[in-house]
C-alpha positions in Angstrom: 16.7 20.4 -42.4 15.8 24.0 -40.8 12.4 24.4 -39.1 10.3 26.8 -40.7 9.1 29.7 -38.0 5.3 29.0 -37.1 2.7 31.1 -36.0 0.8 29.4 -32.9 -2.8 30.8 -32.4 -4.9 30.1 -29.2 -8.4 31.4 -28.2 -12.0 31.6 -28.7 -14.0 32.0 -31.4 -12.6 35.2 -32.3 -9.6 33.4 -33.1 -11.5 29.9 -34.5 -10.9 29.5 -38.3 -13.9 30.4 -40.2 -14.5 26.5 -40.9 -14.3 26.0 -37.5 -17.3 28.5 -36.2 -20.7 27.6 -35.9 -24.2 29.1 -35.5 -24.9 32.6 -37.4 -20.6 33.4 -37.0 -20.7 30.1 -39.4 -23.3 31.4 -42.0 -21.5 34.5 -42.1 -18.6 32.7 -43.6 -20.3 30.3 -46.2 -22.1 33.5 -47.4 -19.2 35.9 -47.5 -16.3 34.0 -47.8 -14.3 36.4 -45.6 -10.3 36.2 -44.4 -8.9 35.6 -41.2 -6.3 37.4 -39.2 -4.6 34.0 -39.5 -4.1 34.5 -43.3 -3.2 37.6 -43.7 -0.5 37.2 -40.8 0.9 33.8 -42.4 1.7 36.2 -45.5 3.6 39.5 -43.6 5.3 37.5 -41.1 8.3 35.9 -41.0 6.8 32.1 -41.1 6.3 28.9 -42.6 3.4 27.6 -41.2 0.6 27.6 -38.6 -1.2 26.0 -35.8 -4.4 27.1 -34.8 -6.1 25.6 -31.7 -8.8 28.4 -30.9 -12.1 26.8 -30.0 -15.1 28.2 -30.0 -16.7 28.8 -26.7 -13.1 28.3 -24.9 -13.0 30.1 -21.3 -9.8 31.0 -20.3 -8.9 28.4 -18.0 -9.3 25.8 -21.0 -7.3 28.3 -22.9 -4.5 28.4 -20.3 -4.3 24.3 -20.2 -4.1 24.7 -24.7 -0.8 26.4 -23.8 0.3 24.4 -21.4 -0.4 21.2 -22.9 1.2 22.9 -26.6 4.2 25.0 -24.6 7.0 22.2 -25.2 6.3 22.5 -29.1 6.8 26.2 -29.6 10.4 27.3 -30.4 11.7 30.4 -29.4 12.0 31.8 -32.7 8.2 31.3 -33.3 5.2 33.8 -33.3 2.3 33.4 -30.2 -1.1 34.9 -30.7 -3.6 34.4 -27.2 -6.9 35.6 -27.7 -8.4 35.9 -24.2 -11.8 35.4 -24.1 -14.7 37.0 -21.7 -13.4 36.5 -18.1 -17.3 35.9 -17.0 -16.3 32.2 -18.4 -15.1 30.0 -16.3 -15.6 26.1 -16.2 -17.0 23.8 -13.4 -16.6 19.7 -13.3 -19.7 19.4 -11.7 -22.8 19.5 -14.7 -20.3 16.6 -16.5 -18.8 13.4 -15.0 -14.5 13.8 -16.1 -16.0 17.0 -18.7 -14.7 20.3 -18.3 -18.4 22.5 -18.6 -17.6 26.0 -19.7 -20.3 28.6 -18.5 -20.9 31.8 -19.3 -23.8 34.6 -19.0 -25.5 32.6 -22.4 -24.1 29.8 -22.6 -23.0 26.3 -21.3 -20.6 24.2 -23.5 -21.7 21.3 -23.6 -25.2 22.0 -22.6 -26.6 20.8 -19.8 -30.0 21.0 -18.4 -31.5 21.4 -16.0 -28.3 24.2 -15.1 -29.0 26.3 -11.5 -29.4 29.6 -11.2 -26.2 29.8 -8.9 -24.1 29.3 -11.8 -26.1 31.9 -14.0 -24.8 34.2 -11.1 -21.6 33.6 -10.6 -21.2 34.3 -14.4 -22.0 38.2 -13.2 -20.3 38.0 -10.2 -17.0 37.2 -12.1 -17.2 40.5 -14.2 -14.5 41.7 -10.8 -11.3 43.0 -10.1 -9.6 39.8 -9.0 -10.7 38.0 -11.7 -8.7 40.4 -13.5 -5.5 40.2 -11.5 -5.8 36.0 -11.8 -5.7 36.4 -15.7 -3.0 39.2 -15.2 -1.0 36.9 -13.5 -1.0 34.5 -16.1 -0.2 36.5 -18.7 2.8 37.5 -16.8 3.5 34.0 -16.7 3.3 33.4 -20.2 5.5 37.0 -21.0 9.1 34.9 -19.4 8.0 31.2 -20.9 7.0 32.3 -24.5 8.9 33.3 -26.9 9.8 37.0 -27.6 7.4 37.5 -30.5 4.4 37.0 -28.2 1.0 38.7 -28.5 -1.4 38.4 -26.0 -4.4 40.4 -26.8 -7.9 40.1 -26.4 -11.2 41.5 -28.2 -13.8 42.0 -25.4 -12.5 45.7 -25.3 -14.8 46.9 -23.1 -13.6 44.7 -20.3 -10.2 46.5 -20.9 -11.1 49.4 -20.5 -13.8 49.1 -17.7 -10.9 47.1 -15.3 -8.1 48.6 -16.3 -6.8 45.3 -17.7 -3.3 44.9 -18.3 -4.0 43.3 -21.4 -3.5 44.2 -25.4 -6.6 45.3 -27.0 -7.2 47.3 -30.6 -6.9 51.0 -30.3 -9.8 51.2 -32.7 -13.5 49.9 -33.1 -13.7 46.3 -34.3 -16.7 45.9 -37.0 -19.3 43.6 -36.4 -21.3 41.4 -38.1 -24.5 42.4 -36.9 -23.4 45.5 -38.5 -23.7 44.7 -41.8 -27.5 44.2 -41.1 -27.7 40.8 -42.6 -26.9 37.8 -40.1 -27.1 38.5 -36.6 -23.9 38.0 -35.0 -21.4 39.9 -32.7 -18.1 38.3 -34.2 -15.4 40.4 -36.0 -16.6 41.0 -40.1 -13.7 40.4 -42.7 -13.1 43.8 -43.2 -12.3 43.9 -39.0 -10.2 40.9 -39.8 -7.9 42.5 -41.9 -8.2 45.9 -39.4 -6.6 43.8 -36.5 -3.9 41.7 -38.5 -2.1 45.4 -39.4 -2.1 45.8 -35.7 -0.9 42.6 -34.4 1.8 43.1 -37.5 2.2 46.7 -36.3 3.0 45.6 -32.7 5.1 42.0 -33.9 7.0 44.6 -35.6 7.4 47.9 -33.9 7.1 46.5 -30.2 4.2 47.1 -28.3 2.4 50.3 -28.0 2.6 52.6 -25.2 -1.2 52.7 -24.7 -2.7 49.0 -24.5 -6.5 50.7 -24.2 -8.5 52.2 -26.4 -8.2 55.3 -27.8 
C-alpha cells in the first residue's frame, strides 16, 4: 500500500490548531470560527495527511527535541513546517524536579512561584546576537536532515529583521487579533491565516525567495 505524503507541523502557538490554544487566542476561535494555515495547506499541497505537534508556549529548545524525537518518522517525500518561536524563551530544570520550565519575558510554563528576578533578566539578555547564531546553527542542521520540501519560518518578524536572522519570515504585515478590536490578543487573525499559507505555498512551490526579510 503507498504512503500518502504528510505535512509535519512543529512550533508555538502560532502554529497550535485553533482547538489547541488557550486564553483570549482560544476565545478568538470559538467566537470566529477561523482557518488555519494547516487547512488550507492540506488542500494545495501535494498530501494526504497531517501531524501537528505545535504547542503553545514552546521555546525553541523544546521545539528542537519535537524534531528530534519525530525525525525518524518523516519521509523524504513529506512536507516540514517549523515555526520558531521568540528566542527570549529558553527553558531551565531548575523551578521543576525532571520538568522542562519554559520562561519567557511574561510567562513561565508551567507556573511557578515564587520565580527570581534573575530569570526575568536573562529573558532580555537573550534578545542577542549569539542567540541568534545558536538557532541559525540549528536550522542549518535541520536544512541537510529534513527533507527537501522544508520550511522553516518564523512569525516574530521583528526579531528578523532587528538581528539580521537567517531565518524565513512573511514579506508582509501579519493581522492581529487585537486588531479587530474585539478580544485582546497578538496571535495571527484568520484572514492572516490564509495570508501566510499562499506564502508558505508560494515558497513550497517556487523555491525560496531571494529576500527572507521584510519588505
Amino acid at each position: 500500500m503507498e504512503r500518502y505524503k504528510r505535512l509535519w507541523v512543529f512550533g508555538d502557538s502560532f502554529s497550535t490548531p485553533w482547538s489547541q490554544t488557550k486564553g483570549q487566542h482560544k476565545r478568538y476561535w470559538v467566537e470566529k470560527n477561523p482557518i488555519h494555515f494547516e487547512q488550507i495547506l492540506l488542500q494545495k499541497l501535494d498530501v494526504g495527511a497531517s501531524t501537528n505537534l505545535a504547542i503553545t508556549g514552546l521555546d525553541n529548545y523544546s521545539i528542537l527535541e519535537s524534531i528530534g524525537k519525530n525525525i525518524q518518522k518523516i519521509d523524504e517525500s513529506d512536507y516540514v513546517l517549523i515555526g520558531w518561536s521568540d528566542i527570549t524563551r529558553y527553558r531551565t530544570t531548575r523551578l521543576n524536579t525532571n520538568i522542562w520550565t519554559t520562561l519567557t519575558v511574561n510567562m513561565v510554563i508551567p507556573k511557578t512561584e515564587p520565580v527570581s528576578p534573575i530569570y526575568q533578566e536573562e529573558c532580555f539578555t537573550r534578545d542577542s546576537q549569539i542567540v541568534v547564531e545558536e538557532l541559525e546553527s540549528w536550522i542549518y542542521i535541520l536544512n541537510r536532515a529534513l527533507p527537501k520540501n522544508t520550511l522553516q519560518w518564523t512569525p516574530f518578524q521583528d526579531q528578523v529583521v532587528h538581528h539580521k536572522m537567517d531565518l524565513f519570515t512573511p514579506n508582509f504585515k501579519l493581522k492581529r487579533i487585537f486588531e479587530e478590536g474585539e478580544v485582546e490578543d497578538n496571535h495571527m487573525t484568520g484572514e492572516a491565516h490564509k495570508d501566510i499559507s499562499k506564502w508558505m505555498i508560494d515558497i513550497f512551490n517556487n523555491g525560496n525567495p531571494t529576500d527572507k526579510n521584510l519588505i
